[in-house]
TILO-355305 format. One record per residue: residue in three letters; chain; x negated, y negated, z negated of N, C-alpha, C in turn. Coordinates in steps of 0.05 Angstrom, whole numbers. Each point is the difference from the previous one (the first is absolute). Layout:
N
[r 'ALA'; 'A'; [X; Y; Z]; [X; Y; Z]; [X; Y; Z]]
...
***
This chain:
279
[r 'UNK'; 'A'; [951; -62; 671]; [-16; -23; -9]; [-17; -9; 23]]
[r 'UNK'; 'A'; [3; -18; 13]; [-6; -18; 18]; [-40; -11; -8]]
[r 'UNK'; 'A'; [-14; 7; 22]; [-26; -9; -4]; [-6; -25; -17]]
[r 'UNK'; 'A'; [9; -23; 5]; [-3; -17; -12]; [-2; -6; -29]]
[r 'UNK'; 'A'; [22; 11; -5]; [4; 4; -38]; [-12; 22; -9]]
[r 'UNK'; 'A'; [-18; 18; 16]; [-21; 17; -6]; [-30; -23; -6]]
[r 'UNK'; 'A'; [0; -9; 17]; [-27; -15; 6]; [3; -21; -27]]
[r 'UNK'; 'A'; [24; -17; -3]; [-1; -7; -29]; [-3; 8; -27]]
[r 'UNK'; 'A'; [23; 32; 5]; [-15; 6; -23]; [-28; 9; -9]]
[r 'UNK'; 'A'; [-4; 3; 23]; [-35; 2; 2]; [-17; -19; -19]]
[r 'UNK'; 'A'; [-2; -16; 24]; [-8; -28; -12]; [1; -8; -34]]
[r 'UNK'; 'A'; [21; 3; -9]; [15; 1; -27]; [-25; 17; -11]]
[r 'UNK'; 'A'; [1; 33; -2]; [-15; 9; -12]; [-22; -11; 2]]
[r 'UNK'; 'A'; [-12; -5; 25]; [-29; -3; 7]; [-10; -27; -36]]
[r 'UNK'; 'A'; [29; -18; 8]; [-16; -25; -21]; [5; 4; -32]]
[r 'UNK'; 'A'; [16; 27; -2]; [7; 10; -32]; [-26; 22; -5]]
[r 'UNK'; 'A'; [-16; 3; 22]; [-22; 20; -6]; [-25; -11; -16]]
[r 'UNK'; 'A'; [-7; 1; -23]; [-27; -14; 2]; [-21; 4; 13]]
[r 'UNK'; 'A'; [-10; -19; 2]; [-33; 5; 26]; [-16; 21; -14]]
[r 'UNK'; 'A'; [-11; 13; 13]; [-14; 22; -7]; [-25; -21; -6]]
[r 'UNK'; 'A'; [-16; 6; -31]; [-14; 0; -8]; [-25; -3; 16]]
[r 'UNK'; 'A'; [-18; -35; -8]; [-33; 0; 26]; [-10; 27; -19]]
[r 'UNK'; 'A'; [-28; 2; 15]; [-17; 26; -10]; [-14; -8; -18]]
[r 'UNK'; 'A'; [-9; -1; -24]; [-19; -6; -20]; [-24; -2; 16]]
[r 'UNK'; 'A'; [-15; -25; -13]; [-23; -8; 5]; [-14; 5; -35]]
[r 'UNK'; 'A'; [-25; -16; 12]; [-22; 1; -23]; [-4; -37; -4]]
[r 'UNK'; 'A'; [19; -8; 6]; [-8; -25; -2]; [12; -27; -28]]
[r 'UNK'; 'A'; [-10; -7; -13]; [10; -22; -24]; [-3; 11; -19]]
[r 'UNK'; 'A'; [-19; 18; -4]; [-11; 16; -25]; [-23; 14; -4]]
[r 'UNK'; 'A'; [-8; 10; -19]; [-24; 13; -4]; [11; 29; -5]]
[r 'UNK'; 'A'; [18; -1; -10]; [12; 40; -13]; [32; -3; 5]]
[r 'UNK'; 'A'; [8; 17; 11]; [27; 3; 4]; [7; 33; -19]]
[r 'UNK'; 'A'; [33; -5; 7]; [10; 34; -12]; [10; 12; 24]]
[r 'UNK'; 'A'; [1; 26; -10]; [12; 9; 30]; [24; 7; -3]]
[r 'UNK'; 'A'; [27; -4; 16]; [27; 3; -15]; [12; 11; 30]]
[r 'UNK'; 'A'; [0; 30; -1]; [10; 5; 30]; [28; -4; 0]]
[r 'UNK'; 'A'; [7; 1; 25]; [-5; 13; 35]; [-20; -19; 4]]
[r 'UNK'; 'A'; [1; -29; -4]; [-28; -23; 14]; [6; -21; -9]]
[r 'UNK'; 'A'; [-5; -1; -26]; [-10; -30; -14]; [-28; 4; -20]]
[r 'UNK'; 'A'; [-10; -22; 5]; [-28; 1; -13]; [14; -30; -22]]
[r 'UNK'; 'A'; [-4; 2; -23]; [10; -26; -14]; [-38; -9; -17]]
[r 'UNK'; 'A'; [13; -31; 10]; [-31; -10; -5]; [1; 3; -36]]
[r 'UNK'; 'A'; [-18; 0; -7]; [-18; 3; -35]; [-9; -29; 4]]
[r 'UNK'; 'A'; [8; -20; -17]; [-12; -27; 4]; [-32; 7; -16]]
[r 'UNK'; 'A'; [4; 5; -31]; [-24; 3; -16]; [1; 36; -13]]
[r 'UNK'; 'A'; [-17; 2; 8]; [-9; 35; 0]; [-10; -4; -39]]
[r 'UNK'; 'A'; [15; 21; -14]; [-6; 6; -29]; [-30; 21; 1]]
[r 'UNK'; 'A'; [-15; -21; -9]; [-34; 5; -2]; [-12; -7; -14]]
[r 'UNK'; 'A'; [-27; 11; 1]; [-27; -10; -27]; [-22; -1; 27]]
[r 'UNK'; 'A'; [-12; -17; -9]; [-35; -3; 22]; [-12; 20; -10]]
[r 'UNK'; 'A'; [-8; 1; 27]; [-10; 28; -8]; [-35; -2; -13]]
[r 'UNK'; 'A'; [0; -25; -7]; [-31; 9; -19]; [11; 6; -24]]
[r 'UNK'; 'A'; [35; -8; -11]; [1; 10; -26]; [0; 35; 1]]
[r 'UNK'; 'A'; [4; 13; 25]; [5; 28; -11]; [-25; 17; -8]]
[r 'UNK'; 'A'; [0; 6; -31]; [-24; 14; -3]; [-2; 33; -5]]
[r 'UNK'; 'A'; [-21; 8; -2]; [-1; 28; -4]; [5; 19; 33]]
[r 'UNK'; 'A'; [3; -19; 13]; [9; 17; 28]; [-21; -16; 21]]
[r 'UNK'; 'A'; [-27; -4; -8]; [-18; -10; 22]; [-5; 20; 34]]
[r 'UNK'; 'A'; [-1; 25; -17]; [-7; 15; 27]; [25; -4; 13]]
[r 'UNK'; 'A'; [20; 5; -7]; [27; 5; 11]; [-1; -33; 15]]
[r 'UNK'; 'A'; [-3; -11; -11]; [4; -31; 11]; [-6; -11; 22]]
[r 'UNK'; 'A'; [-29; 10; 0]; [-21; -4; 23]; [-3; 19; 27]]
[r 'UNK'; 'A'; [16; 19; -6]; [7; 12; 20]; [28; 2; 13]]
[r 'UNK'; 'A'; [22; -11; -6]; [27; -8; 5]; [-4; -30; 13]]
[r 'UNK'; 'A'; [-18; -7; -13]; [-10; -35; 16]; [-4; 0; 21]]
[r 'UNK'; 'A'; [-25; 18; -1]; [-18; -5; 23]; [15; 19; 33]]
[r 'UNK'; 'A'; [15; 16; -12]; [19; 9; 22]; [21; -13; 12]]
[r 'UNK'; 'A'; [14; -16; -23]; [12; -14; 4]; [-10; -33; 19]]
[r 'UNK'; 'A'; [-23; -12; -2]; [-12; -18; 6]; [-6; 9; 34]]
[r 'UNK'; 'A'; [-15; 24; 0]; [4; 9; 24]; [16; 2; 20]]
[r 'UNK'; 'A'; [34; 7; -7]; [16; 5; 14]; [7; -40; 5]]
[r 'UNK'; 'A'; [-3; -10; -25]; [7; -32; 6]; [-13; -14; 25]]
[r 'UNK'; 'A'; [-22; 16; 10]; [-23; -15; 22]; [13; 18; 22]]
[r 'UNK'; 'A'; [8; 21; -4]; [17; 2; 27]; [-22; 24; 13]]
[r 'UNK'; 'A'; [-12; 13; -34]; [-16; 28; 12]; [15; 17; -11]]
[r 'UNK'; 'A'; [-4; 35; 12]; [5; 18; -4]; [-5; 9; -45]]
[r 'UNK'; 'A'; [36; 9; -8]; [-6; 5; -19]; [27; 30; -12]]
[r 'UNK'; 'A'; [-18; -1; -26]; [24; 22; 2]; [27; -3; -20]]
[r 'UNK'; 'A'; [21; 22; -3]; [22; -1; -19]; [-22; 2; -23]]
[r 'UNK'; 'A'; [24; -7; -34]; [-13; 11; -23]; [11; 0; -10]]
[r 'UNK'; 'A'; [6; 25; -13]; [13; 12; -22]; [-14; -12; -33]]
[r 'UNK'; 'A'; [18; -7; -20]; [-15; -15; -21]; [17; 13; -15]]
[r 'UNK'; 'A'; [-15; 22; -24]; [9; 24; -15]; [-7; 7; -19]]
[r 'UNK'; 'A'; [7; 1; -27]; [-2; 8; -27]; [11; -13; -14]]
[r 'UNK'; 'A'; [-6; -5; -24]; [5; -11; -28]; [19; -21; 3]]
[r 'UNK'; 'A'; [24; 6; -16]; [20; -22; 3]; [-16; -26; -14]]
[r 'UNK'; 'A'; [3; -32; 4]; [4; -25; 0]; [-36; -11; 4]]
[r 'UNK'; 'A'; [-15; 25; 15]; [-26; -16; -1]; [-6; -15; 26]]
[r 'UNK'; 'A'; [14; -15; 8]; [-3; -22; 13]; [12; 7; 39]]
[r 'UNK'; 'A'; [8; 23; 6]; [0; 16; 26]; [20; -31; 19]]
[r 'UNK'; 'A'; [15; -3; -15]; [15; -19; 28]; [-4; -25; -3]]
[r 'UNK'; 'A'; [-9; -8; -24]; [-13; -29; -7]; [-23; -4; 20]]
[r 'UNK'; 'A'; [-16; 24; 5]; [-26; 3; 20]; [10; -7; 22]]
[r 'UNK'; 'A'; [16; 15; 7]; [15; -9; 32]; [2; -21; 6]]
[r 'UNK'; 'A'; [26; -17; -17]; [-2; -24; 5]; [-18; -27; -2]]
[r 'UNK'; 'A'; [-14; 6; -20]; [-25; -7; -4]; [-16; -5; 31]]
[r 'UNK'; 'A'; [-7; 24; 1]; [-16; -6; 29]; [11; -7; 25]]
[r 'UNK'; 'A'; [20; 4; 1]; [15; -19; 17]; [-5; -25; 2]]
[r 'UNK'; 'A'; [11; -9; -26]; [-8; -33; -1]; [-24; -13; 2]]
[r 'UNK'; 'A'; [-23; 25; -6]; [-24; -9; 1]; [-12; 0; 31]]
[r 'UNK'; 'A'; [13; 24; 24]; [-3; -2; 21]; [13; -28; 11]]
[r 'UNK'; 'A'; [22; -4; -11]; [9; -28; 13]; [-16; -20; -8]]
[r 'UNK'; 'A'; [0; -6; -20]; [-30; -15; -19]; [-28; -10; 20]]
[r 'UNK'; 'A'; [-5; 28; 11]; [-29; 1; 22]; [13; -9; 25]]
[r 'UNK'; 'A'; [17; 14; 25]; [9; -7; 12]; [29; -3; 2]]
[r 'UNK'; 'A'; [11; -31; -1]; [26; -6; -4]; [19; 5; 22]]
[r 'UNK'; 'A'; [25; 12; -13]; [19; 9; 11]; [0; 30; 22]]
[r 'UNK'; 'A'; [-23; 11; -2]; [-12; 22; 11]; [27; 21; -10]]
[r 'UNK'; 'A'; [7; 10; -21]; [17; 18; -5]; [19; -11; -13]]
[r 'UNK'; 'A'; [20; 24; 6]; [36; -5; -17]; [-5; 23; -16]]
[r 'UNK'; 'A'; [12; 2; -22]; [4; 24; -15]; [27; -2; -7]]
[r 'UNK'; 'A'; [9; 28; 16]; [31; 8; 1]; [0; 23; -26]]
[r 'UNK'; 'A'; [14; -8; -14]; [12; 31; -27]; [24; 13; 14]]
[r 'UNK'; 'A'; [2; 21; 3]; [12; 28; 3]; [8; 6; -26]]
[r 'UNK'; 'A'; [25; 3; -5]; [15; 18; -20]; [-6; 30; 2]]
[r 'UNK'; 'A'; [-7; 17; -13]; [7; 30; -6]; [15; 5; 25]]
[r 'UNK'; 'A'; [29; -4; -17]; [19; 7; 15]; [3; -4; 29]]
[r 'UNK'; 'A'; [-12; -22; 8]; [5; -2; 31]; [-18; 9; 15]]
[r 'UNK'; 'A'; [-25; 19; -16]; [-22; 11; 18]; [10; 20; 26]]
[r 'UNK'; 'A'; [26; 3; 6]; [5; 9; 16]; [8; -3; 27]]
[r 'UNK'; 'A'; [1; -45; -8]; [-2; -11; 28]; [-24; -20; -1]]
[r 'UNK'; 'A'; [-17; 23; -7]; [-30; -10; 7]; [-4; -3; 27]]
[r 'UNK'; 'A'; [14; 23; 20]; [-16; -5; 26]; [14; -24; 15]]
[r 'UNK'; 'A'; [26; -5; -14]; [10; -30; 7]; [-6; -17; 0]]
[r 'UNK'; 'A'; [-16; -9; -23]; [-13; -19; -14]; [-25; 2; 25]]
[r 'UNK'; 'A'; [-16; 22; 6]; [-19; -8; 18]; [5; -18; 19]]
[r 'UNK'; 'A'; [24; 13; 19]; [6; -8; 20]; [-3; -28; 12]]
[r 'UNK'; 'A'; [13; -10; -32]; [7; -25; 0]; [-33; -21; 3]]
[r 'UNK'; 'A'; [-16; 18; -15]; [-24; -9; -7]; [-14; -3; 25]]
[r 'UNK'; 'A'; [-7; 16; 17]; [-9; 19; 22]; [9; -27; 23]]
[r 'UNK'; 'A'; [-36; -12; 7]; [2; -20; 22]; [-7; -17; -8]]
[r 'UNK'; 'A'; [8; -13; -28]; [-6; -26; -16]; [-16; -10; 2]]
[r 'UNK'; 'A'; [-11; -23; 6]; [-24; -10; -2]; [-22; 2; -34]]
[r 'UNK'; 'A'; [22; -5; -23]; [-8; 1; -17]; [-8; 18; -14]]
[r 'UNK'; 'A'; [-13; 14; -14]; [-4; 25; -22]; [12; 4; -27]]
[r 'UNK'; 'A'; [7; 23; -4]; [24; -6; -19]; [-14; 36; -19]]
[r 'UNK'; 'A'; [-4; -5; -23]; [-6; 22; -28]; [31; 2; -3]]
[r 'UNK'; 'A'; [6; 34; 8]; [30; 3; -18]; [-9; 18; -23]]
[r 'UNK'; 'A'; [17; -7; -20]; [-10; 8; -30]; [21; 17; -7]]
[r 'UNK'; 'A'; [-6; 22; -15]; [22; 8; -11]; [1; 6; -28]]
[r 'UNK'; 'A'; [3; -10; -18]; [-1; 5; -36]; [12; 23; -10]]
[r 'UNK'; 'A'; [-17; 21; -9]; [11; 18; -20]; [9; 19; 18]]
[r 'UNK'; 'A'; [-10; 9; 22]; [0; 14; 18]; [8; 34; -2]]
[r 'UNK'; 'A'; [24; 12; 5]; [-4; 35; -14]; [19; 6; 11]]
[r 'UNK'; 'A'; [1; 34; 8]; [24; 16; 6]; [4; 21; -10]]
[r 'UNK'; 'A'; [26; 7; -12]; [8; 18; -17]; [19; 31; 22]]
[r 'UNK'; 'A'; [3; 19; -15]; [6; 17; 16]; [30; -2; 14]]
[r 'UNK'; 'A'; [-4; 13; 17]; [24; 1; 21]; [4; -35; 15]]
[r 'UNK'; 'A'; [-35; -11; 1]; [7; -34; 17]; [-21; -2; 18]]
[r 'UNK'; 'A'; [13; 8; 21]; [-13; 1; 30]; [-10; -24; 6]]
[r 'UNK'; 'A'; [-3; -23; -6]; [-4; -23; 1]; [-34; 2; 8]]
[r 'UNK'; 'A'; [-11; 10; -14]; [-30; -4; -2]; [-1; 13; 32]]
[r 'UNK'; 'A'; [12; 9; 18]; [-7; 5; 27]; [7; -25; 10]]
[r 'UNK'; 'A'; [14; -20; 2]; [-7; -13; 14]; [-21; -30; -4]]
[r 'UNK'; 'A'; [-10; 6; -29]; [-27; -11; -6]; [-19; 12; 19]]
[r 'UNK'; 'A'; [-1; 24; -4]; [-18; 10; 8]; [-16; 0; 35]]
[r 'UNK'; 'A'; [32; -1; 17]; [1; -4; 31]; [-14; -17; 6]]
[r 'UNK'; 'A'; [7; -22; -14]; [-7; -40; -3]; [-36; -4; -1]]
[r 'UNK'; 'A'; [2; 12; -26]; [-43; -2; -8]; [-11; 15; 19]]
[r 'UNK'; 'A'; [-5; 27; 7]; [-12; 3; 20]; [7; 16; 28]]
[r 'UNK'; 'A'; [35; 7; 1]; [2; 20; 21]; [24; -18; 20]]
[r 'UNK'; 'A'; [14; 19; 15]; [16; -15; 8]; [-18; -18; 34]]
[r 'UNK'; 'A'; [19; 4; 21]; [-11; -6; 23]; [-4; -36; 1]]
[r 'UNK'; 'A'; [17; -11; -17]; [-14; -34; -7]; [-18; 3; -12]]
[r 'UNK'; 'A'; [-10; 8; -22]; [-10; -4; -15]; [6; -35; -12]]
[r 'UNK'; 'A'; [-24; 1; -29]; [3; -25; -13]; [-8; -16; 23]]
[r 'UNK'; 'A'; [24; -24; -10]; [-16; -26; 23]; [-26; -5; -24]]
[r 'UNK'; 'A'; [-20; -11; 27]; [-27; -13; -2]; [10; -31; -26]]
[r 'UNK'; 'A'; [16; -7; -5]; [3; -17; -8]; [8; -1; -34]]
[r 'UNK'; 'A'; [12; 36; -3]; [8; -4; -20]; [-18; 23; -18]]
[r 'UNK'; 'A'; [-6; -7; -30]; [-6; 17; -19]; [13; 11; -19]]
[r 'UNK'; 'A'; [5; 24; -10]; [23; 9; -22]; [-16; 2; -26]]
[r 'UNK'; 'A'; [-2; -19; -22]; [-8; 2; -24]; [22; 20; -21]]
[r 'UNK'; 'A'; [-5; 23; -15]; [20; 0; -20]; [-11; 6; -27]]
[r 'UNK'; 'A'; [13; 3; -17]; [-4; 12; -35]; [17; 13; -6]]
[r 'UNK'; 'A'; [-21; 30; -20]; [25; 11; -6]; [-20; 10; -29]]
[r 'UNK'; 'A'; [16; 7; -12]; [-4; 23; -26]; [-20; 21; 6]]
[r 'UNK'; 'A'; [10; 12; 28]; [-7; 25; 7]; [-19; 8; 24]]
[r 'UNK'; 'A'; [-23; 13; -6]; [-21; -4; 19]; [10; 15; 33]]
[r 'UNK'; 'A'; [18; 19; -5]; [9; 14; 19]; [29; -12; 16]]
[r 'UNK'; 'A'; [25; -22; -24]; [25; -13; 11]; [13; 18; -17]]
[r 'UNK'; 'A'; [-4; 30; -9]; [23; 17; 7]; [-5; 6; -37]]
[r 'UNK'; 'A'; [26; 13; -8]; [-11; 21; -32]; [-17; 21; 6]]
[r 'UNK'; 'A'; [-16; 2; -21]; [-14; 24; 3]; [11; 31; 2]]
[r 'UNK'; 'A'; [30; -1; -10]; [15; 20; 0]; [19; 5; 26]]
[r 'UNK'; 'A'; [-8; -24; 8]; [14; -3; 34]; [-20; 15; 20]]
[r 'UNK'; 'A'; [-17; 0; -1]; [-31; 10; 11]; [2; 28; -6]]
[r 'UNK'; 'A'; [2; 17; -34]; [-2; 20; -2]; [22; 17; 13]]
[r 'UNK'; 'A'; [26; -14; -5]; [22; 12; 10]; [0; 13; 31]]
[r 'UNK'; 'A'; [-13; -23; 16]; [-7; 11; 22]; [-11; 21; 6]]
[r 'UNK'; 'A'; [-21; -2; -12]; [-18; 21; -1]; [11; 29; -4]]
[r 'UNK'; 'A'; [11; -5; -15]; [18; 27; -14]; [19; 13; 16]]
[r 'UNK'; 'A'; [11; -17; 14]; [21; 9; 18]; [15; 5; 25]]
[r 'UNK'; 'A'; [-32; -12; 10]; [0; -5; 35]; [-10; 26; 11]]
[r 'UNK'; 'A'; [7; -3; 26]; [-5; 32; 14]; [-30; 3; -1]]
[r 'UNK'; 'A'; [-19; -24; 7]; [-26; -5; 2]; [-9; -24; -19]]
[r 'UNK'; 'A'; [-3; 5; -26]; [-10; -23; -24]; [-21; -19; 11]]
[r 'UNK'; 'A'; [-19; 6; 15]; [-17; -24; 11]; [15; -16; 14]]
[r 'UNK'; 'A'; [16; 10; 23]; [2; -18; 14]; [20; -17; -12]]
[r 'UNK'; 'A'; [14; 10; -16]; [23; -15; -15]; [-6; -25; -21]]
[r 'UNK'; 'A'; [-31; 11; -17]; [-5; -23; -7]; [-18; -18; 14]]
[r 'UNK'; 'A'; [-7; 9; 17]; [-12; -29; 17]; [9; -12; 12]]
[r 'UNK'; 'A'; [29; 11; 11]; [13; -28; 5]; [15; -17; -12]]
[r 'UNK'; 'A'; [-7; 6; -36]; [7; -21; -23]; [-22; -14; 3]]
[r 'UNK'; 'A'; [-24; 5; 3]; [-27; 1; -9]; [-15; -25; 13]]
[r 'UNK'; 'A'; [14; 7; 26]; [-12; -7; 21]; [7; -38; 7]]
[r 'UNK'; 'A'; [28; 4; -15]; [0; -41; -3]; [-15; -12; -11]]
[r 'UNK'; 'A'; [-12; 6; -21]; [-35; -16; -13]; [-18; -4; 17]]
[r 'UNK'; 'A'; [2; 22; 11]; [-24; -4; 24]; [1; -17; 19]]
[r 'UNK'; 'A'; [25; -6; 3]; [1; -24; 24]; [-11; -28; -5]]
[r 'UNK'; 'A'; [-7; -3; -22]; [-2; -28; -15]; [-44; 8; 0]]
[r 'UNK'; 'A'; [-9; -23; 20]; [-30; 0; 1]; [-7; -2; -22]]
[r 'UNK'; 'A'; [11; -19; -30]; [-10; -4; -26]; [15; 13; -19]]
[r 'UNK'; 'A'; [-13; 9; -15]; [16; 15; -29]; [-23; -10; -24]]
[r 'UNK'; 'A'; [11; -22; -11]; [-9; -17; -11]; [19; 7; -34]]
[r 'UNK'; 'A'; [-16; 15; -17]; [11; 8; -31]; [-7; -18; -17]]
[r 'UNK'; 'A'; [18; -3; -16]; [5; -20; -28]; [7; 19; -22]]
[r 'UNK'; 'A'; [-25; -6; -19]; [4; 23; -21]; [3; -23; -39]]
[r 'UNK'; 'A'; [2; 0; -7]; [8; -8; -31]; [-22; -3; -4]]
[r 'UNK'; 'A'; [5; -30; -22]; [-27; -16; 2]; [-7; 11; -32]]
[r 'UNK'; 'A'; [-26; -4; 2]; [-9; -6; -32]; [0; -19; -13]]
[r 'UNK'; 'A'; [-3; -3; -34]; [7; -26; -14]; [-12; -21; 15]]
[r 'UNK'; 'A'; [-33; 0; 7]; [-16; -21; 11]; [7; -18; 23]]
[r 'UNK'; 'A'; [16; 28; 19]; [8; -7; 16]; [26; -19; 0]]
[r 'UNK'; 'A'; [18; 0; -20]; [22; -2; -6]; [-7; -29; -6]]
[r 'UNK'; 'A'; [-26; -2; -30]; [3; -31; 5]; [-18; -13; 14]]
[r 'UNK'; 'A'; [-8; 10; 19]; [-5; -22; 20]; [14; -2; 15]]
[r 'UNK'; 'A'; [24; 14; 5]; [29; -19; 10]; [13; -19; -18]]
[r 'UNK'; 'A'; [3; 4; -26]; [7; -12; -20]; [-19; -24; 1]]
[r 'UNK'; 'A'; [-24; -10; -3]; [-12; -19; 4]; [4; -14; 29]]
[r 'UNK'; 'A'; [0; 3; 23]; [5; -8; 20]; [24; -7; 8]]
[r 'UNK'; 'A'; [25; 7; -13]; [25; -16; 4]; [0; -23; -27]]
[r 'UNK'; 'A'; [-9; 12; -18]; [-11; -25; -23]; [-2; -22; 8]]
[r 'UNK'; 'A'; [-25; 7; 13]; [-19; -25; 18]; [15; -9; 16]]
[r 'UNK'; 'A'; [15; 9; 18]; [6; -13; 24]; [31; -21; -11]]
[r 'UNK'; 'A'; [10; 7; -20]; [20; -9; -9]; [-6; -29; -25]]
[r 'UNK'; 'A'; [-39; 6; 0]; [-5; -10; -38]; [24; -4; -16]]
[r 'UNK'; 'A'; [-3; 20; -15]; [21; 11; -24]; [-25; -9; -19]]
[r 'UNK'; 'A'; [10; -18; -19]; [-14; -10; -18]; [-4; 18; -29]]
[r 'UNK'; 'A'; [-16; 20; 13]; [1; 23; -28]; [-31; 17; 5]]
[r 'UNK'; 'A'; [-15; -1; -26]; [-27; 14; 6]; [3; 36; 6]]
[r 'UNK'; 'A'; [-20; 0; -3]; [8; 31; 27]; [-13; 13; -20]]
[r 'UNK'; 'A'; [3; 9; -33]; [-5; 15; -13]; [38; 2; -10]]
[r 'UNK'; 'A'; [8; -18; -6]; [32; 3; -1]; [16; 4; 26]]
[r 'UNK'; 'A'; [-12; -5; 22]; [14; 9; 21]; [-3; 34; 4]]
[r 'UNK'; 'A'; [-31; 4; 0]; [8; 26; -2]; [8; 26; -23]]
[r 'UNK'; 'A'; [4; -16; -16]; [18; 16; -30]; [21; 4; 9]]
[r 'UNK'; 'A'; [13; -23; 13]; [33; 1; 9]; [5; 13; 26]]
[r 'UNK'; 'A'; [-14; -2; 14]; [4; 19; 27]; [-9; 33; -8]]
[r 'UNK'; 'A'; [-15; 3; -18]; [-2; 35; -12]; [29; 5; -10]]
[r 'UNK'; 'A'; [17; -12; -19]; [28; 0; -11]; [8; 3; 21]]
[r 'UNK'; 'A'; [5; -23; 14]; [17; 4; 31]; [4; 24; 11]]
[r 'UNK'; 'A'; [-31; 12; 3]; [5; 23; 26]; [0; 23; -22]]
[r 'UNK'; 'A'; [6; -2; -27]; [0; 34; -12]; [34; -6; -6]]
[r 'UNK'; 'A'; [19; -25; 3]; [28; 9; 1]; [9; 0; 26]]
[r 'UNK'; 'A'; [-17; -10; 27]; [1; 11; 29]; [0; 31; 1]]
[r 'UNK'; 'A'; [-15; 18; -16]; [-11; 22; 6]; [-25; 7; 20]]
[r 'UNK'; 'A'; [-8; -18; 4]; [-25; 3; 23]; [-12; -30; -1]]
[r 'UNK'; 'A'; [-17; -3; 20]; [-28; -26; 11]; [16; 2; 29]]
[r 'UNK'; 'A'; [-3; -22; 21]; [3; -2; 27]; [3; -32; 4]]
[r 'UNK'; 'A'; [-1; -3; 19]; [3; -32; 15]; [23; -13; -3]]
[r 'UNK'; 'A'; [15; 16; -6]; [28; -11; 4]; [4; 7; -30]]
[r 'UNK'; 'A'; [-15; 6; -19]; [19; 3; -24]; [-22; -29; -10]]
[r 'UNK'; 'A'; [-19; -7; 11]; [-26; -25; -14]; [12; -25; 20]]
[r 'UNK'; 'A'; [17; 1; 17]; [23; -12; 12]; [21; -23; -29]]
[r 'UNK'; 'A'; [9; 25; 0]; [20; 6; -16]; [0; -18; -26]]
[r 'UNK'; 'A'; [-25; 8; -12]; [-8; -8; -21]; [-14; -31; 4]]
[r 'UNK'; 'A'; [-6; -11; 18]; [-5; -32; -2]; [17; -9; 1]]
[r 'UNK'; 'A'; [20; 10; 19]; [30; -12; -4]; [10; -7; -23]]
[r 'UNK'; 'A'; [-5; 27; -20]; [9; -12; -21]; [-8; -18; -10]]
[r 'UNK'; 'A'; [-27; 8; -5]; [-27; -25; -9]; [11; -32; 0]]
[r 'UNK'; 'A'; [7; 1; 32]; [2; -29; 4]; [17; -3; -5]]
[r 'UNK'; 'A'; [28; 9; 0]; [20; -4; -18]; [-3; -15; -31]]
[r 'UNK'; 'A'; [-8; 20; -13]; [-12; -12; -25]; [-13; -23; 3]]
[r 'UNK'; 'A'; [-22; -1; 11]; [-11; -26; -4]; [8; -24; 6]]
[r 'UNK'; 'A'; [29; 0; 19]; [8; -15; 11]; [-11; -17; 32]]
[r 'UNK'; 'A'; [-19; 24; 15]; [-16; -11; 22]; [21; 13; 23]]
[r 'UNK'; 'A'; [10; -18; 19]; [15; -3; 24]; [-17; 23; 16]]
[r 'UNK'; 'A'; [7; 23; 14]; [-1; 11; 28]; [-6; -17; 15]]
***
C-alpha cells in the first residue's frame, strides 16, 4: 500500500472523527449539571422558593448566607455539609442562597449539581473549574456512602488533601440524611473488625470533617410548621382564613406522618389546587 492512499485514508478518518469536545465553561447561565467526562449543561430556571419563604431554619439560614455571600465577594470561605431531618428545607437553602448571592452581586456564581453517582469524577469536574475567572458552588443533593463504596475517598482528596488542593474558586455545598455520610452500622462494623478500630473509623469519620460547616436540620414543631404554612399562604394569597387553613394542614401532616417544609410545601399545593389559584 503505497503512501499516498495511506495519507487519504488518513484524511478520511481524520473527517469521520468527531471534533473532540470545547472544554466547558461557566458561561450563559447561572447553575449548570455536571454530566462527565466534560459537559456542564446550562439549567435555564433553577426549581426554587426565596428564600425569605423558608421558615423555621433562621439560624441555619443566616449562616449558609452569610458564607455563602462571602465567598460571592471573592473572600475566603468554607465547604458545608447541610444534615438532618428529611424535607426541612437543606437544598432549597442552597439554592436559595445562591440566588440570593446573585441577587447582591450579579452573575458572581454558577451553581453546578453533581449527581451521587458521579462523585467520583469530582476531581474532574475541578479541573475543569480550576483557573476560571468565575466562581462556581458545586452542590451535591442527598449526599451518602454505603458499604464496600470507596467513592467517599475521592471526595475527600478534593475538600482538603491532595497536592492541588480545592481551586480558590470553587466551593463544595452538600446534604445528606446523615451527620457522618456513612450508616451507623457501617462505622460500627469497622470498628469491630479492623486490626486497629480507631484508626479505621476515622477514616470514615474523618470526611465530615473536611466540610468547615456542619450546619443540622432537626424536625419542626407545630408552630413552626405553621409559620411555613402561613408564609407560602401569603406568598401565594390563597384566599382562605388561617383558622381553616390551619385545621387542614394538621389533617395534612397526620396522613404525611410527620411536620417539615416540604410536607407544608406539599400541602399549599394542594390548597391551591382546590381553590383554584395558579402557581
Amino acid at each position: 500500500m503505497d503512501a499516498e492512499l495511506l495519507a487519504r485514508i488518513a484524511a478520511a478518518l481524520e473527517r469521520l472523527a468527531p471534533p473532540p469536545p470545547p472544554p466547558p465553561t461557566l458561561e450563559g447561565a447561572d447553575a449548570f449539571v455536571w454530566h462527565p467526562p466534560a459537559r456542564l449543561q446550562p439549567v435555564p430556571v433553577v426549581s426554587r422558593v426565596d428564600i425569605t419563604l423558608l421558615q423555621g431554619v433562621a439560624r441555619q439560614k443566616a449562616i449558609l448566607l452569610e458564607n455563602t455571600l462571602r465567598f460571592a465577594r471573592g473572600l475566603p470561605a468554607n465547604n458545608a455539609m447541610l444534615w438532618g431531618a428529611r424535607g426541612m428545607g437543606k437544598s432549597s437553602l442552597v439554592k436559595a442562597a445562591h440566588a440570593e448571592a446573585n441577587a447582591q452581586h450579579p452573575g458572581s456564581l454558577a451553581l453546578i449539581e453533581i449527581h451521587r453517582e458521579d462523585i467520583r469524577t469530582l476531581p474532574e469536574l475541578l479541573n475543569h473549574l480550576r483557573g476560571q475567572d468565575r466562581r462556581a458552588l458545586v452542590f451535591c443533593d442527598d449526599l451518602s456512602f454505603e458499604k464496600e463504596d470507596a467513592d467517599y475517598k475521592a471526595l475527600k482528596s478534593v475538600l482538603d488533601g491532595g497536592i492541588e488542593g480545592r481551586p480558590a474558586n470553587v466551593l463544595f455545598y452538600a446534604t445528606s440524611n446523615r451527620r457522618h455520610l456513612m450508616p451507623r452500622d457501617m462505622i460500627e462494623n469497622e470498628r469491630s473488625t479492623a486490626i486497629n478500630p480507631a484508626e479505621a473509623v476515622e477514616e470514615k469519620v474523618s470526611l465530615s470533617d473536611r466540610f468547615g460547616l456542619w450546619i443540622g436540620f432537626h424536625n419542626c414543631d407545630q408552630d413552626t410548621f405553621f409559620a411555613m404554612i402561613d408564609g407560602y399562604a401569603g406568598a401565594m394569597n390563597l384566599p382562605v382564613g388561617q383558622e381553616e387553613l390551619h385545621k387542614a394542614a394538621i389533617e395534612w401532616s397526620v396522613t404525611r406522618g410527620g411536620r417539615s417544609g416540604r410536607v407544608a410545601w406539599q400541602f399549599i399545593q394542594e390548597m391551591a389546587g382546590r381553590l383554584g389559584v395558579k402557581a
